[in-house]
N, C-alpha and C positions, 0 to 999 in steps of 0.2 A: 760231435767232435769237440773238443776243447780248443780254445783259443791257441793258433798258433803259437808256437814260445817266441820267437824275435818280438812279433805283436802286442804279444802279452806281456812279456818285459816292458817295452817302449809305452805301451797303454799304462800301467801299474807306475812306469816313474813318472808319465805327465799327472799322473791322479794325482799322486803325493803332492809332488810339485804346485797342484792348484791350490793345495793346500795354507802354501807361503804365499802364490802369485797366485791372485783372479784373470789375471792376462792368460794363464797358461788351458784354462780350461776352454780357449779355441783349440789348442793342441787335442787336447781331449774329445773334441768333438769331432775334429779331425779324423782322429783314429779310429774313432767311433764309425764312421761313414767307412773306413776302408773296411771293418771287421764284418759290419752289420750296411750293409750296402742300404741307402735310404735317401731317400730328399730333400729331409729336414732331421736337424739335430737340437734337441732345445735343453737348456736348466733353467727351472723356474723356479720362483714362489710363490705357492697360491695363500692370499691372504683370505681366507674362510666366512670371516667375520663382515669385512668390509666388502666382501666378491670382487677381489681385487689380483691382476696380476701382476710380479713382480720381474721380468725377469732381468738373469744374470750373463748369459753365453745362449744366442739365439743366432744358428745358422741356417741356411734355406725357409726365412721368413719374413716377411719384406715387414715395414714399418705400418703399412696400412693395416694388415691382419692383426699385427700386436693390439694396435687400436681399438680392433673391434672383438676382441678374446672374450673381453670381462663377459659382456652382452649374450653372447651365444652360449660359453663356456657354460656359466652359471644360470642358463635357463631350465626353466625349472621338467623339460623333460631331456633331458643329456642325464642317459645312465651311469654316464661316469659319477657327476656330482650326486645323482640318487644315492649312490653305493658309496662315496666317499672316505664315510668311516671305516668300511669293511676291505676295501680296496689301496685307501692309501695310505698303507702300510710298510714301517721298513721290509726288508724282506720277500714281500710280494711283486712278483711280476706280470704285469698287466700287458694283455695281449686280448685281439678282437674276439679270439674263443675265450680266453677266459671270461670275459664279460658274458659273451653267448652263453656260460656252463651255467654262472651266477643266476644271472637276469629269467634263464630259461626262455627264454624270446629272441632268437637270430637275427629279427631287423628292428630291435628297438633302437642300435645308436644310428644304424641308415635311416630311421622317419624322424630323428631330430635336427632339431634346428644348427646347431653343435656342427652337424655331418654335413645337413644340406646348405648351409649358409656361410660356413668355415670353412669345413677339410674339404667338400667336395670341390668349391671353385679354385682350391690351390693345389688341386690335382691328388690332394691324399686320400685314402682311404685305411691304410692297416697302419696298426702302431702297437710299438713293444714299451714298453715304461717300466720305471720304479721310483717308489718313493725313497729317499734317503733319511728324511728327516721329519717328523711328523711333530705337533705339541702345541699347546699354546695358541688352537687357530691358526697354524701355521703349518703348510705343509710343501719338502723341498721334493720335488720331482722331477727327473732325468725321463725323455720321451724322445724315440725317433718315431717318423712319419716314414710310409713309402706309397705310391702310389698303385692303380688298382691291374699296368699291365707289369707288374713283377710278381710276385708269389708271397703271398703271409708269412710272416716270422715262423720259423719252426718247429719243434721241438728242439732239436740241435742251437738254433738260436739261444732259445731261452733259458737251456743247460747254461751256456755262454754268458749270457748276459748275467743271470744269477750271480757267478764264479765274480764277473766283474763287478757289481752293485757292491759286494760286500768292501771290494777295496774303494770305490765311492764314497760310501758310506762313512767308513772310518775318516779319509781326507777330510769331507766335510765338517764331523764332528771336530776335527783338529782344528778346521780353520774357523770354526765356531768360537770355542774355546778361546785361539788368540786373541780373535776380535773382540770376546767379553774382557780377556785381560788387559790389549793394548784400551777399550775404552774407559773400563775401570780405573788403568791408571791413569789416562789422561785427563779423567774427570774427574778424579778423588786425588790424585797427587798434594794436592795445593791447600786441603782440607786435614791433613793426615798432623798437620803439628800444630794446630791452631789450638788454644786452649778454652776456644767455645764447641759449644757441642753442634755435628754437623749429622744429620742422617739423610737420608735420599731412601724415599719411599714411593709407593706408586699409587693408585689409585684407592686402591684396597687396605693403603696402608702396611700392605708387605717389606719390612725391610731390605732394602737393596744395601746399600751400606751404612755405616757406621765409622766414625773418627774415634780414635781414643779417646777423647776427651767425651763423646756420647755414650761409646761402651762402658765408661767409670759409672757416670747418670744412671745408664740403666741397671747396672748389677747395685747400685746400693738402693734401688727401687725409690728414686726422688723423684713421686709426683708420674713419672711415664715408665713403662714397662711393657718387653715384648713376652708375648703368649703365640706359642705356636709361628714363628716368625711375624707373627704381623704386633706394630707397633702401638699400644696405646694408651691410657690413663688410669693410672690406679681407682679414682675415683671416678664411682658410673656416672653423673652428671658430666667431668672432665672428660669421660669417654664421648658423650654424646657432642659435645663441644669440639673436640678433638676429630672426629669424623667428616663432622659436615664441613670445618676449617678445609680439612686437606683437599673435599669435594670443590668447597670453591674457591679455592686457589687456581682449578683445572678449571675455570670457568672465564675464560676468555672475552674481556669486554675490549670492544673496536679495534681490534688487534693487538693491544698490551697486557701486560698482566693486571690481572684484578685489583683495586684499592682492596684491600681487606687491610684490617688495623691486627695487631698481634694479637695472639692468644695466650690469654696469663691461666696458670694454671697455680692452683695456692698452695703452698706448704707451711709447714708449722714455725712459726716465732718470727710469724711477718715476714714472710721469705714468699716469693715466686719465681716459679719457670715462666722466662718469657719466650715463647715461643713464636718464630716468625717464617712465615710461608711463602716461598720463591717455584710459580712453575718453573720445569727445567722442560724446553724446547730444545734436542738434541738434532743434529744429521741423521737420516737414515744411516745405517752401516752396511755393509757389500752383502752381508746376508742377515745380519738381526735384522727385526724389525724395530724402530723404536715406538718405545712406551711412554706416554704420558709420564712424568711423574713429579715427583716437590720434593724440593729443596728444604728441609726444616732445620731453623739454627736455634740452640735451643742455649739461654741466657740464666743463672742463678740470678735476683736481683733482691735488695731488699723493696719494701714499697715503693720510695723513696727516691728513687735512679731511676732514671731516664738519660735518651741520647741527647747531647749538649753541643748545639753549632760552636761554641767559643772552644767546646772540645776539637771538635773536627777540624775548627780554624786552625789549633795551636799543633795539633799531630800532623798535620797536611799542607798547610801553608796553602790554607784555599781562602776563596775571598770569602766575605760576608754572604753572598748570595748566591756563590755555590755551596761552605757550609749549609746555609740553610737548607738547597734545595738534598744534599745529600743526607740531611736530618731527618727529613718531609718523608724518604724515602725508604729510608730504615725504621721509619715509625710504620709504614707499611702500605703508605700512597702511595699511586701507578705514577709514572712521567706526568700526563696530560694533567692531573689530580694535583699534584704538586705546583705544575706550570701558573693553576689557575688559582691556588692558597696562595703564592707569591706576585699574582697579579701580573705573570710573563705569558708569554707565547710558548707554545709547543714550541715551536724554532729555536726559541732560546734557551728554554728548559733543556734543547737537546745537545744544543751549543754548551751551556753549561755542563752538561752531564759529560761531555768528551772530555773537557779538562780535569774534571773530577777524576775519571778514571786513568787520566794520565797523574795525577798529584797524589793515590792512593797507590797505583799501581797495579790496576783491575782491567780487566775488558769484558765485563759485562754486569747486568745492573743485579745478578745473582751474586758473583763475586764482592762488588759492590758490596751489598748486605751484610755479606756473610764478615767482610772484615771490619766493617763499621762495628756488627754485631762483638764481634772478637776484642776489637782493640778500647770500644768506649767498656765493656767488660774491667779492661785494665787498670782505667780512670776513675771509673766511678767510685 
C-alpha cells in the first residue's frame, strides 16, 4: 500500500522543512515511527575513512550505544560494512533479507559482533535503511530498528519507504547545497575585494576557491596555473616546491600552525610570486564534513620588498612590538616562533596578537596575514 495521503503530505512538508531547519528532522523522525512502526529512528553520517560516526537526529538510542557504534559498527565482520559500496547507495533499500539475498548466508549479520553486542542488547533486531548521500568517504543514511516480537519490514514497507527516500534525498542534497553556499560566503566574503591574490585549496591542491584578483593571476599564467582544477606551478621544479609547501602547512606542530617561511616562486625581469601558507581549521557544519585545507595569498613583488614593521606601525597605529610581532608573522612564523625571535613569552605574544587584531580589524591570525599580505602589497 502506499503511504497514506494526510501522512504523506505531513511527512513530504517536514522533509523539505529539514531542509532550512536541522531542528525539524525530529519531526521527520517522528513521522517516521508513526508510518513505519519501529524503536529507533536514526540519520547519520558514516565517516568511512576515519570509521567514524556522525550523527544528526537520533531517536530510541541512548547516549551510551552512540559511544560504542564506531567499535562494533566497523568491525571487520558486520556485513553491512563488508557490502558497503554495493549497498550504500542512493536509491537502495536495505532491509535484513536483502542483506540475506546479497550475502547468500542468513545468519551472517546475527554471528556478528554488530548484532550480538549492539542491536541485540538494545532489544533490535530488523531494519529498513537507505542511503541519501554517498561521496567523498562519506556516506548519509536514514535506518529504523525494530525489535525481534514485531514482524520484518515488508515488501509493502519498502514499496514505502522507497516513494519516501526519494523526497529525503532531494531535502538533503538542498540543505547540502545551502550549507556549501552559507559557508562559502561566510569564509570568502572578506577575500572577494582584496587586491592580493587569495585561493583556498585542499590537500591535494584542488581549488576550492578563488578571489578575483587570484582568477586575473591565473588566466594570464603568472608563475601558477590550474590544470584539471587542482592548482599549481608552471614550472616543474616550482611545482615540486609548490606541493610539499601546501603539504606542510597541514602539518600541525604543538597545536599552532606551522613556522614555514613563504614560498617565492620566480618570474621574469626580477619579479616574484610570493606566496604564503595559512592552515584553515574550520567548524564542522551540520552535515559537511570539514576538510583540511590552506589558505594561499599569493603577492607580485619585485626582489627588493619585503613586509616593513614602520609600515605596519604607520597603517595601524600599532606599537613597535606589536608591528614587529605582526611582521614576524606575515613572514610566515607561528605565534610561539615569533614570541621566542622577540625575546617574549607565548602569554605576551598572545597579549600582543589581541590588540593587533583589534588595530587591523581581523579576528584571526589567517585574516591577519591575508591583509598584511594585501595592504604592505600597496606600500611597497
Amino acid at each position: 500500500m502506499p503511504l497514506a495521503e494526510p501522512l504523506q503530505e505531513e511527512l513530504t512538508d517536514a522533509v523539505y522543512r529539514a531542509a532550512l531547519d536541522p531542528v525539524a528532522w525530529t519531526d521527520v523522525m517522528r513521522l517516521m515511527k508513526s508510518r513505519f512502526p519501529s524503536s529507533a529512528q536514526t540519520f547519520y553520517f558514516l565517516d568511512l575513512e576515519p570509521r567514524h560516526v556522525r550523527p544528526v537526529c537520533l531517536e530510541g538510542v541512548g547516549p551510551r550505544w552512540v559511544a560504542t557504534f564506531d567499535e562494533f559498527y566497523f568491525a571487520t565482520d558486520n556485513p553491512w560494512i563488508q557490502l558497503s559500496k554495493r549497498l550504500h547507495r542512493p536509491g537502495v533499500v536495505r532491509t535484513n533479507e536483502l542483506l540475506d539475498r546479497v550475502i547468500q548466508d542468513g545468519k551472517a549479520l546475527y554471528r556478528s559482533a554488530y548484532y550480538n553486542e549492539w542491536m541485540r542488547p538494545q532489544g533490535f533486531k530488523y531494519s529498513i535503511g537507505t542511503t541519501l548521500l554517498a561521496g567523498d568517504g562519506v556516506v548519509a543514511n536514514i535506518t529504523l530498528l525494530r525489535p525481534g516480537d514485531m514482524a520484518t519490514f515488508s515488501d509493502t514497507d519498502v514499496s514505502a519507504f522507497e516513494v519516501l527516500s526519494r523526497h529525503l534525498t532531494r531535502a538533503l542534497q538542498m540543505a547540502v547545497r545551502l550549507e556549501r553556499a552559507e559557508n562559502a560566503a561566510a569564509g570568502t566574503a572578506a577575500f572577494d575585494a582584496l587586491p592580493q591574490g587569495i585561493a583556498l585549496v585542499d590537500a591535494r591542491r584542488r581549488l576550492i576557491y578563488a578571489n578575483a584578483a587570484m582568477e586575473s593571476l591565473l588566466s594570464r599564467s603568472q608563475g601558477l596555473t590550474v590544470r584539471q582544477g587542482v592548482l599549481g606551478a608552471i614550472d616543474a621544479r616550482d611545482q615540486q616546491q609548490l606541493a610539499a609547501y601546501v603539504l606542510s602547512a597541514l602539518s600541525p606542530v604543538a597545536g599552532e600552525a606551522p613556522a614555514i617561511v613563504p614560498l617565492i616562486v620566480a618570474l621574469p625581469a626580477d619579479r616574484h610570486l610570493r606566496v604564503h601558507a595559512v592552515p584553515v581549521v574550520g567548524a564542522m557544519g551540520r552535515y559537511l564534513r570539514s576538510t583540511p585545507m590552506v589558505l594561499l595569498s599569493v603577492a607580485q613583488r619585485c626582489a627588493k620588498q619585503s613586509v616593513s614593521a614602520d609600515a605596519i606601525r604607520h597603517l595601524y597605529g600599532c606599537t613597535r612590538s606589536e608591528a614587529r610581532l605582526a611582521g614576524l608573522l606575515a613572514e610566515g612564523h607561528g605565534l610561539r616562533a615569533a614570541a621566542d625571535a622577540m625575546g617574549i613569552t607565548y602569554g605576551s605574544a598572545r597579549a600582543y596578537l589581541k590588540l593587533v587584531f583589534d588595530k587591523v580589524g581581523v579576528h584571526s591570525q589567517g585574516q591577519l596575514v591575508a591583509r598584511l599580505m594585501a595592504d604592505m602589497a600597496g606600500v611597497s
